[in-house]
C-alpha positions in Angstrom: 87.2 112.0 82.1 86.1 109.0 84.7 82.6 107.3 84.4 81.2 105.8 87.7 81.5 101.9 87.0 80.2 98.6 89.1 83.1 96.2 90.0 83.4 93.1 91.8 86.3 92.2 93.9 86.4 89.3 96.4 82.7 89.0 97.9 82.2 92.9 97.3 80.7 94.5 94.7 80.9 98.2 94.6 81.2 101.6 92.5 84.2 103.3 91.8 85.5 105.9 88.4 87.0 103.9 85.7 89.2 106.2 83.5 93.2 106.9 83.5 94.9 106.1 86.6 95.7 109.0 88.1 95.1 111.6 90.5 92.5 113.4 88.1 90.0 110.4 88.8 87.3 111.5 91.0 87.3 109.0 93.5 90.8 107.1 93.2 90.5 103.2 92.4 93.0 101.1 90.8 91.9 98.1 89.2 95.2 96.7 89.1 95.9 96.6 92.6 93.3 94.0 92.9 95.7 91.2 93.3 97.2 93.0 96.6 94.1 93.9 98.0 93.2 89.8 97.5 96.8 89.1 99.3 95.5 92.3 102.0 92.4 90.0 102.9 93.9 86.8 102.9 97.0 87.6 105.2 94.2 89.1 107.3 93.1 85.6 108.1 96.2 84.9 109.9 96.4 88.3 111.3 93.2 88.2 113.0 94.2 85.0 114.2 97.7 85.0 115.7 97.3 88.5 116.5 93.8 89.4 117.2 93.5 91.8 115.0 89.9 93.1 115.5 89.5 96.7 114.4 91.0 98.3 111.6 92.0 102.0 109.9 92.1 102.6 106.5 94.5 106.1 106.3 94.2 107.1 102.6 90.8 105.3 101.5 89.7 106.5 98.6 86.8 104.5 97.4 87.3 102.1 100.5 86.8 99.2 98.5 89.7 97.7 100.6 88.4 98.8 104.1 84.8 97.2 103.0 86.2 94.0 102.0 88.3 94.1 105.4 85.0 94.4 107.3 82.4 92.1 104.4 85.3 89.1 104.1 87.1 89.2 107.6 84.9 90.5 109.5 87.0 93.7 111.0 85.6 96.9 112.7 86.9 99.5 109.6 87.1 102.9 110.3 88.2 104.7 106.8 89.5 107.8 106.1 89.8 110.1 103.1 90.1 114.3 102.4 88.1 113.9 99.6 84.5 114.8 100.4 83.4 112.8 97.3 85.7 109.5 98.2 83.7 109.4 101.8 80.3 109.9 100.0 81.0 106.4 97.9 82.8 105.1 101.0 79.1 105.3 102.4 77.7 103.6 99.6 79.6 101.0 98.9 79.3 99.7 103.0 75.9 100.3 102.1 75.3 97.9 99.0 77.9 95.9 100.3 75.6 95.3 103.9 78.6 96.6 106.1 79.2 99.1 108.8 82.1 101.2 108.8 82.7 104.4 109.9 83.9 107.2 107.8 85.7 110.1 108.0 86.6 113.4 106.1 89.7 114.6 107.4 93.6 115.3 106.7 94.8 112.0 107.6 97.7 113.4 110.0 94.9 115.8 111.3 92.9 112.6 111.8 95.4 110.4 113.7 96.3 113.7 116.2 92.4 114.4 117.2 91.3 110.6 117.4 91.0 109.2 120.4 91.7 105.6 121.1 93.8 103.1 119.1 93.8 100.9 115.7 95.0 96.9 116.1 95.5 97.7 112.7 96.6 100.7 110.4 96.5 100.3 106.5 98.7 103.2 104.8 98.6 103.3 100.9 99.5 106.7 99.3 100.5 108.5 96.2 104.2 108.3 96.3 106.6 107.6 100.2 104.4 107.0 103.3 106.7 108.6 105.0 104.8 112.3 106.0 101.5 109.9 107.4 104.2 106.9 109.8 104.6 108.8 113.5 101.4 110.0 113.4 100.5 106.1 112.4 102.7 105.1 114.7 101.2 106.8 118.1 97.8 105.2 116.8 99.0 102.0 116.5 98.3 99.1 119.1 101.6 98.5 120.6 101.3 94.8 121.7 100.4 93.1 118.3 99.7 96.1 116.1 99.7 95.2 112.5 101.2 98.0 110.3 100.6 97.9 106.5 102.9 100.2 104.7 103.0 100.7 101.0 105.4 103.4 99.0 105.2 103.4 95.3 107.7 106.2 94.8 109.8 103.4 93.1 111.9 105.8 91.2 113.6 107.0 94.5 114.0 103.8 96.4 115.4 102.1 93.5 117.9 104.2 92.5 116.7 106.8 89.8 116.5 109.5 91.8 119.2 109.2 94.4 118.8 112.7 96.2 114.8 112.3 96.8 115.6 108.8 98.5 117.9 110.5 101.2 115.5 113.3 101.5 112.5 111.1 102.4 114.2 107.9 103.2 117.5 109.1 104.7 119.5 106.2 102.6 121.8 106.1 99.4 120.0 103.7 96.9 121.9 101.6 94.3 120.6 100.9 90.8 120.6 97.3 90.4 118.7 94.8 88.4 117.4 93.4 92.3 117.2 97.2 93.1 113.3 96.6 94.2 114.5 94.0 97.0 116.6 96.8 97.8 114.1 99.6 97.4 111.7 97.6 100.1 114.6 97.0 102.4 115.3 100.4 102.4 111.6 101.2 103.4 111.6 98.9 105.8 114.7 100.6 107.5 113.0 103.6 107.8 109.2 102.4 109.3 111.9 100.5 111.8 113.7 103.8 112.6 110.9 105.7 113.2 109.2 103.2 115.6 112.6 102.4 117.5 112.2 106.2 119.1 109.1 104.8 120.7 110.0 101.9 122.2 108.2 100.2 119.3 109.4 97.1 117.4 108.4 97.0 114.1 109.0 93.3 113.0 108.3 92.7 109.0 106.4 90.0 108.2 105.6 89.9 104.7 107.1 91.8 101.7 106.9 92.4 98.2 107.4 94.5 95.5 105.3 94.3 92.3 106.0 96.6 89.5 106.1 100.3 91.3 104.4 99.0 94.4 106.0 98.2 97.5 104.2 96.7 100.5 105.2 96.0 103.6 103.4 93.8 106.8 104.6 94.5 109.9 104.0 93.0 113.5 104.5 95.5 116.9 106.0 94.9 120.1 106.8 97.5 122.7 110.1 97.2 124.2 114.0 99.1 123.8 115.3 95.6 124.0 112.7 94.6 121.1 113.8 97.6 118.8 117.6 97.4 119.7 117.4 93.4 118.0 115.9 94.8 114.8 118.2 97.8 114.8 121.1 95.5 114.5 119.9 94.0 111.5 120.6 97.1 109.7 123.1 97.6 107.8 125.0 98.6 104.6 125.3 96.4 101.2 127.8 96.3 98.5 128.0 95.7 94.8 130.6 95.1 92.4 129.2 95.8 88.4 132.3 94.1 86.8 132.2 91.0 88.8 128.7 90.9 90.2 130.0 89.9 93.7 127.6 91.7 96.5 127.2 91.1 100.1 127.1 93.0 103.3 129.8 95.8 104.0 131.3 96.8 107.1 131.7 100.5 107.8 135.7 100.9 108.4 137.0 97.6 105.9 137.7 98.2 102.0 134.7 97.7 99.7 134.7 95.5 96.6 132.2 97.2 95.4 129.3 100.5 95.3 128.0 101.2 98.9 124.6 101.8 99.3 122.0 102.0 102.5 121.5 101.6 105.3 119.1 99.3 104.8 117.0 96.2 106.7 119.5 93.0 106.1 116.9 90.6 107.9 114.4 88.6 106.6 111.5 89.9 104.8 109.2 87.2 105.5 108.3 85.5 108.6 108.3 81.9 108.8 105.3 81.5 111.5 103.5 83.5 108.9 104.6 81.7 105.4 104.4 77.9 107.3 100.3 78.9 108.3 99.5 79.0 104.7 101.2 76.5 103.8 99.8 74.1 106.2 96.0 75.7 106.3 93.0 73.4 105.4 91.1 76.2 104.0 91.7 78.6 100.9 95.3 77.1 100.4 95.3 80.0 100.0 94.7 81.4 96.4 98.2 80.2 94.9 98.1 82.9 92.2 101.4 83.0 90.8 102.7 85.6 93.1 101.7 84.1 96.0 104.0 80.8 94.8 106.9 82.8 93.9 106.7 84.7 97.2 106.7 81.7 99.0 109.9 80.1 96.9 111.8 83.2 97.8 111.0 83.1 101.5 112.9 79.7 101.7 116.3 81.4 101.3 117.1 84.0 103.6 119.9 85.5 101.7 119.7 89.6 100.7 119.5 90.6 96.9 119.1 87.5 93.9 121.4 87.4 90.7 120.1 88.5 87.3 120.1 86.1 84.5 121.1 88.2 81.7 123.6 89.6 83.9 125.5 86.4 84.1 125.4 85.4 81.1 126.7 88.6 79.7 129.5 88.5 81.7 130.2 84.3 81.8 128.7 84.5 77.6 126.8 81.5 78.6 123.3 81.2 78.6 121.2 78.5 80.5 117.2 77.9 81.4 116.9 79.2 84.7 115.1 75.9 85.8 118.6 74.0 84.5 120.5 76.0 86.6 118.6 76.2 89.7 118.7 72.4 89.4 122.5 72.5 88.8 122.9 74.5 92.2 120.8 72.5 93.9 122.6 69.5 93.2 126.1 71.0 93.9 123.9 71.4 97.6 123.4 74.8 97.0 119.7 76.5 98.2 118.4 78.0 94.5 114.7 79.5 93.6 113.2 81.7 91.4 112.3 85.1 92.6 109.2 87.1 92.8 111.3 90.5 92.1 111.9 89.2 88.8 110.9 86.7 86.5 114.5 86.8 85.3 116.0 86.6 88.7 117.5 83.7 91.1 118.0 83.6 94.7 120.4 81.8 96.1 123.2 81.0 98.8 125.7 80.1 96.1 128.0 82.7 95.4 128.7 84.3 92.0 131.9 82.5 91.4 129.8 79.5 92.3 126.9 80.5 89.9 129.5 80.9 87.1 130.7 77.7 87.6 128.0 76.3 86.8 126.8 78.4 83.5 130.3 77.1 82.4 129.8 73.4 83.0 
């Protein structure tokens, strides 16, 4: 049973059910997903700056708390959407106590998108599960010259390798379970939004990405062009992974493998550096360095795909080291080493593994 509850996130206060999380609740809200919907509004800052982002969907609202805060703390024209009669009716007032206008609808969200007339700078999609049945009808929506598209799947369990057949039905890619198989799991999403943009003419450039526990999200920036989408298209690819030896690396269709094939997938970077240098230079806000904000912004100094797991090596090497020891080792053997936001047990780098071994033995 959910009980209507006050909460306070950012500058908005607003209802919503507290109870299980689940489907069952009468209005969804997830408490947890507060930290993402703090990162939501503050990559908004430089959205709405470098891109002039000005108006805003919400697909799958819910209790809009997201949508609101857009509008109350950036300043966007929201427009949210949700099937659930009683989700728009707290939609309502929420914008209400929270002194905001958005506008609000009650409709099948593909139905929505097909019958709305006009277009979205940007397009928030956040569902149950893959994205994947809301993106071309997202995509025809979208503002083609500096569109942002925000694109979450938390169908984990299939893009990380669990459930192998439901990935290539909804993703059309052969997932590989890994301990980095969430790096992998957003690469492979990101594939797809590209995919399905490319028939447009759309180039779907990702921005900013992260995975946090079953949650994937993705930020990316549009530009209309074939010569635009055939530049991203060749930065996808296939990947490889060898369990006995831990080697991994890009494979080439037609040479031998080392190792388990898996994708395709994106093999680009998953952060922009325009993006990650505005924060870090920005007088204001700083921005909030919670701790995944840091570790996101460690890992997007090495552009290298997949990190190495610590407990990994050290079975296989049967030493064991700090991880701060033997990032510092790397780096003074001129390597690039950080930690990693997939995984507090994790370590990207450009050394290889023979490399990496080296150094647990030394």
């Amino acid at each position: 049973m959910s009980t209507k509850t006050t909460f306070k996130e950012g500058k908005a206060e607003f209802h919503a059910f507290s109870g299980t999380i689940s489907k069952k609740l009468d209005v969804f809200y997830n408490p947890d997903k507060a930290i993402d919907r703090d990162l939501n509004v503050m990559l908004m800052r430089y959205f709405t700056d470098a891109f002039e982002v000005k108006t805003g969907l919400e697909l799958l609202a819910a209790s809009g708390v997201r949508g609101i805060r857009l509008a109350k703390e950036r300043g966007m024209v929201m427009t949210l959407n949700d099937i659930n009669p009683d989700a728009c009716a707290l939609i309502k007032e929420n914008a209400k106590k929270n002194k905001v206008s958005v506008e609000v609808h009650n409709d099948d969200a593909n139905r929505f998108l097909k019958n709305y007339r006009g277009s979205f700078d940007y397009i928030d999609i956040d569902p149950f599960g893959t994205p994947m049945p809301f993106l071309e009808s997202a995509l025809l929506k979208l503002r083609k010259k500096n569109g942002v598209l925000a694109i979450t799947a938390t169908d984990s369990s299939a893009l990380c390798g669990s459930y192998p057949k439901a990935c290539m039905r909804k993703y059309a890619s052969i997932p590989l379970k890994t301990a980095y198989c969430h790096e992998l799991g957003v690469r492979i999403l990101i594939k797809s939004v590209i995919l399905a943009a490319a028939k447009y003419d759309i180039a779907l450039t990702p921005l900013f990405s992260y995975a946090r526990r079953d949650y994937m999200r993705v930020y990316f920036g549009a530009r209309q062009g074939a010569t635009r989408s055939n530049e991203l298209l060749s930065q996808i690819g296939y990947f490889q992974h060898n369990f006995k030896t831990l080697e991994r690396g890009v494979y080439i269709p037609g040479k031998k493998a080392y190792g388990t094939v898996m994708g395709p997938l994106w093999l680009g970077p998953l952060w922009d550096d325009t993006l990650m240098a505005y924060f870090k230079n920005a007088p204001f806000e700083s921005p909030n360095k919670t701790a995944l904000w840091n570790a996101i912004e460690r890992d997007a100094q090495i552009k290298t795909a997949g990190f190495y797991h610590l407990p990994n090596l050290f079975s296989k090497t049967g030493k064991n080291k700090k991880r701060d020891v033997l990032i510092a080792q790397l780096e003074k053997k001129g390597f690039r080493a950080s930690k990693t936001h997939f995984s507090p047990q994790g370590i990207r780098t450009n050394a290889c593994v023979a490399d990496i071994k080296k150094a647990l033995r030394t």
